[in-house]
C-alpha positions in Angstrom: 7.4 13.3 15.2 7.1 12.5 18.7 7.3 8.5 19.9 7.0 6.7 23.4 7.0 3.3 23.5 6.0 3.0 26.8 3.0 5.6 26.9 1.9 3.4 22.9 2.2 7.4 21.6 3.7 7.2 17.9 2.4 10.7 16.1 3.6 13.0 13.6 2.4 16.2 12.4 4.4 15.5 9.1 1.8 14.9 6.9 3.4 15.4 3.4 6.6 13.2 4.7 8.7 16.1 3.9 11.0 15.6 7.4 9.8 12.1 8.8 8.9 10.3 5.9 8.6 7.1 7.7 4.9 6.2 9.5 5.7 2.4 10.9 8.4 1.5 13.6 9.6 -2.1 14.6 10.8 -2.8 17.7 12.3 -5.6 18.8 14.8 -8.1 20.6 17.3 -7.7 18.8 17.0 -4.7 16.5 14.7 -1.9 15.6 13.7 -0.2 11.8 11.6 2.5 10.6 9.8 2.0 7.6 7.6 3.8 4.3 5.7 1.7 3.2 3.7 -0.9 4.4 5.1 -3.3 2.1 8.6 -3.3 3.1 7.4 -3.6 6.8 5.9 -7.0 5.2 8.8 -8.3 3.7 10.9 -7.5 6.1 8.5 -9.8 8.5 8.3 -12.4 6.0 12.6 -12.6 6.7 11.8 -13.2 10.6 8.5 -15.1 10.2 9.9 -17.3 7.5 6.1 -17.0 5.2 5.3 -14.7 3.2 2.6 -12.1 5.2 0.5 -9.8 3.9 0.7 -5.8 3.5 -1.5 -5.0 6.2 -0.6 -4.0 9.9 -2.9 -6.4 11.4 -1.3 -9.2 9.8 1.7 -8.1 10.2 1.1 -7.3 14.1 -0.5 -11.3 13.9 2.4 -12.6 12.1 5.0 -11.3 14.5 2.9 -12.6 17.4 2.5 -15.6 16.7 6.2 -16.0 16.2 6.6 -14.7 19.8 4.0 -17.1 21.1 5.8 -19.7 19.1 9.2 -18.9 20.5 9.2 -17.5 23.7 9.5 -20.9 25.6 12.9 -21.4 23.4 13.9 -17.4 23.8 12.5 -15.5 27.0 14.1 -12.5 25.7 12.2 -12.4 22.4 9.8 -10.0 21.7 8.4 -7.9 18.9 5.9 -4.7 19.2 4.7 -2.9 15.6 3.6 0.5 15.7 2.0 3.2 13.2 2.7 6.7 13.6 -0.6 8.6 13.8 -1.0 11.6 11.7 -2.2 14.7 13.9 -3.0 18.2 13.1 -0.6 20.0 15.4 
């Protein structure tokens, strides 16, 4: 598993999740998670978001951006970035 936030490079070569069984990573403000599966990235959202948000990284990636856009006047510091970890062959 390699990850750098900075450079957007979230890969793994584990492909049967038998070290790093995780594949999404949540970054933000005030706290970061890894998660398997998608699902629980979602609920977790829905906590933060306050509505219920669908399975699927997109909307969760809309969801949490819109809270931003909705907040950041309130709370500079708040911020959220989602991230998959890409499955590679070496």
């Amino acid at each position: 598993m390699a990850e750098e936030d900075g450079m957007g490079v979230f890969i793994t070569n584990d492909t049967d999740g038998n070290y790093f069984k995780d594949r999404y990573y949540l970054d933000g403000f005030d706290d970061s998670e890894y998660f398997e599966p998608l699902s629980e990235v979602a609920k977790y959202v829905k906590e933060i978001v306050g509505h219920d948000v669908e399975a699927d990284f997109d909307a969760i990636d809309k969801a949490l951006s819109d809270y931003v856009e909705e907040h950041e006047e309130d709370d500079p510091d708040c911020y959220y970035s989602f991230h998959e970890f890409k499955e590679v062959n070496d």
